[in-house]
N, C-alpha and C positions, 0 to 999 in steps of 0.2 A: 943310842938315843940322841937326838937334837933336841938344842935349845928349852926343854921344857922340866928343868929342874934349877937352874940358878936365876941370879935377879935381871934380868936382862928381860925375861919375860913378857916382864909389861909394858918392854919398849916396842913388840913384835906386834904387826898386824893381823887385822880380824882376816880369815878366809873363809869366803864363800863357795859353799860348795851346790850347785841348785841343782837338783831332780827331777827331772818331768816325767808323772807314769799316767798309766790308764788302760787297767786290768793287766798290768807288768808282773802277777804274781809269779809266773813261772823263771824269771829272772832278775827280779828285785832283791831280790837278799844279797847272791855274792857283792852286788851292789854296796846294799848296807853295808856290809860285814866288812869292805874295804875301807868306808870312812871310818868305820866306829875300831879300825884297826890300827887309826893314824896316832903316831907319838907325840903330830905336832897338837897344841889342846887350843888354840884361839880359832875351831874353826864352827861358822857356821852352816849347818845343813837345811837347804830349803827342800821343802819335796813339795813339788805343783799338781796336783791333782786332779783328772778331769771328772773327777764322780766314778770314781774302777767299780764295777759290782760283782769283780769278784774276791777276793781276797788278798790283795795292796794292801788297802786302810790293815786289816788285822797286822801284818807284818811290820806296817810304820808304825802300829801303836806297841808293839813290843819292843820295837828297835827303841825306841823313844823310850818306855820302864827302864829298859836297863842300859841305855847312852846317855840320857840328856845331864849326868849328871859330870858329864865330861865334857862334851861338844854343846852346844845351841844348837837344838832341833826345833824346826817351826814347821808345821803341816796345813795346807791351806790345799781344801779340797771341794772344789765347784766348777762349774760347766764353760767349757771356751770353745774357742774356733778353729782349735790344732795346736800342734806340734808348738809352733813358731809363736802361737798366742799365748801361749801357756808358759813359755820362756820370757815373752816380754812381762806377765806379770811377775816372773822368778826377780827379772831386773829390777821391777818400781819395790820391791821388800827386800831386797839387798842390803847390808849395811855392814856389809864387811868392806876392806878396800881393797881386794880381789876378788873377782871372780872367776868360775870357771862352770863348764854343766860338763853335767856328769851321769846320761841317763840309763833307765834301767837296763843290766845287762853289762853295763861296763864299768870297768872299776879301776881305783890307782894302782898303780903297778907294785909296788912293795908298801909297806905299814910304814916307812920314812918318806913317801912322796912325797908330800906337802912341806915337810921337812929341810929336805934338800931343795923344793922350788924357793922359799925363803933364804934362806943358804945364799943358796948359789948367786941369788939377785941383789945379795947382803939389805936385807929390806929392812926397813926400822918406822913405826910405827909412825903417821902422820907426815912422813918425808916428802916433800912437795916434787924431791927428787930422784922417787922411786919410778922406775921405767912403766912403759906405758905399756908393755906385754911380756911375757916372758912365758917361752914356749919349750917343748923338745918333741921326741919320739914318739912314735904307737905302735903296739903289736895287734896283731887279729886274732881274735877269739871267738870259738865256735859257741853253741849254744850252751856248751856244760861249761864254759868259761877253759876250753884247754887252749894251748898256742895255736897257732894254724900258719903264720909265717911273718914278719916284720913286716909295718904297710910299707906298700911298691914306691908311692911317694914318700922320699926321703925328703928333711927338713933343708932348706940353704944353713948355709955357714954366717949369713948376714940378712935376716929379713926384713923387708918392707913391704910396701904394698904392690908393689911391679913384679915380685915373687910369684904373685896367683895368676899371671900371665899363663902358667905354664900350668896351672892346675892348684889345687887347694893344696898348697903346700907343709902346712900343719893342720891336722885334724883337729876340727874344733874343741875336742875334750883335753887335748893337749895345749890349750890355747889360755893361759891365764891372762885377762886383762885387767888393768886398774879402773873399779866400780864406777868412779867420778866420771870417765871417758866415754863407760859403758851406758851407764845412763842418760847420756844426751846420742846415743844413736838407738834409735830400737830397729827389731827384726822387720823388716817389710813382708807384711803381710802379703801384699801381688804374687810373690814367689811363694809355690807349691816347695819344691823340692831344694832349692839353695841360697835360702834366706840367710844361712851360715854363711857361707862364702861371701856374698855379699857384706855381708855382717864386718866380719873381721876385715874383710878392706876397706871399711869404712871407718874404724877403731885404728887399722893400720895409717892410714891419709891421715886424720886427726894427730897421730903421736908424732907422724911427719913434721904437722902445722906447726903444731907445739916444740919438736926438736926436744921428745922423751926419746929416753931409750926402748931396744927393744933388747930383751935378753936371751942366750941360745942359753940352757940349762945345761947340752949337750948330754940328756939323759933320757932313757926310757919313760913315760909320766904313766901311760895309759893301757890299758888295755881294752881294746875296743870292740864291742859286738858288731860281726863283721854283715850282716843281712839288718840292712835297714831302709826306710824309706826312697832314698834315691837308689840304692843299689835295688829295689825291688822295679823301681819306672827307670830306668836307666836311659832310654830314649828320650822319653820329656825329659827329663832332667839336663840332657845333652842338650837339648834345644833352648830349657832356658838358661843354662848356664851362659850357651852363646850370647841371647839377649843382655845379659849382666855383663860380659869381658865386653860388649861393643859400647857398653854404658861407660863402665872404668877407662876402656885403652881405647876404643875407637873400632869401627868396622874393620878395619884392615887388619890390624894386629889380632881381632879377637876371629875372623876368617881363619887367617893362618894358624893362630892357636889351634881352632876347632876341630880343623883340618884333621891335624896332628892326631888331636884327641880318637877320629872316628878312625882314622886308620890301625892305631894301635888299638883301639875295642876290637877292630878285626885281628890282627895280628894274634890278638889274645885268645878266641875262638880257636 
């Protein structure tokens, strides 16, 4: 067990954990079941709601009887404009001073994650000079949540934002950023399918600005459902992802990147 039996406690920050579901019954729980699994106790759970009518809400109202007397559970459930919409309001009720999303279907990798992300980044509570992200690993998980294989992008040894030249380097669920940072960039809505990407190289540029750190955890965090929204448009997504690398690095670099990218989609076939 970490840090959550001696006095030191109260020096540890809040974690934010946000959920975005909508009609996620069939994969929501291993979900739950990983945060309400966590030893670290200052964490908060958002779950963002688009109105599910199927059976979400019942399962976040159970989760909630028998967790909130552990973790902060907040459920806020009404109608948005997608995926990325529904995360920026996860952002504006945040009030932990990490965050991370965490949607339904994937979940932290062992009951010490959160644990060891605090750990490892030696965080202390209100530290002006707690780093500005602190990331590590992802595996892939099929539908019933088994392994299926380590993701193919592996993390750098030193990130920053010239990292995602070469592809979304850490998976956004493995992506913890500091909340303060987080809420002065929201998801751009223009992007269908890589408003993350985007996202985090803009949270990345920021910690630059500022000269935060960024921290490798050099650990497993996540377990990630491997079928989701871009991997199901995988074309448009390729196309806009190119528009965003010509945005950050310029036409030329983000050509040659792309290049790259559609040769090895072939390769991969």
């Amino acid at each position: 067990m970490y840090m959550n039996q001696d006095n030191n406690n109260a020096a540890l920050p809040l974690i934010t954990i946000a959920t975005v579901t909508y009609n996620a019954e069939a994969t929501l729980q291993r979900t739950l079941d990983s945060v309400a699994a966590q030893d670290y106790e200052k964490i908060e759970h958002l779950i963002v709601d688009g109105v599910s009518t199927d059976r979400t809400l019942s399962l976040v109202q159970r989760y909630v009887e028998q967790n909130n007397n552990r973790h902060q559970i907040r459920l806020t459930s009404g109608p948005d404009d997608g995926l990325y919409d529904a995360m920026n309001k996860a952002l504006s009720l945040a009030t932990g001073e990490y965050i991370v999303f965490l949607n339904a279907g994937d979940k932290l990798h062992t009951a010490d994650t959160i644990s060891k992300v605090v750990a490892c980044a030696k965080l202390k509570k209100g530290n002006l000079r707690n780093p500005a992200i602190i990331y590590g690993e992802t595996d892939l998980v099929d539908d019933e949540g088994r392994f299926l294989r380590h993701r193919r992008l592996t993390t750098p040894e030193n990130l920053s934002w010239k990292s995602f030249l070469s592809g979304m380097r850490v998976c956004h669920q493995s992506f913890y950023a500091r909340t303060d940072l987080a809420k002065t960039e929201s998801y751009n809505l223009s992007y269908r399918y890589s408003a993350d990407y985007d996202w985090c190289i803009r949270i990345m540029k920021k910690a630059a600005k500022r000269r935060l750190r960024i921290v490798n955890t050099h650990l497993i965090l996540t377990d990630y459902l491997n079928e989701g929204m871009t991997t199901r448009n995988h074309r448009k997504s390729l196309l806009e992802r190119l528009r965003l690398m010509a945005r950050h690095y310029g036409w030329t670099k983000a050509i040659s990147a792309h290049g790259w990218f559609i040769i090895r989609a072939i390769i991969k076939r």
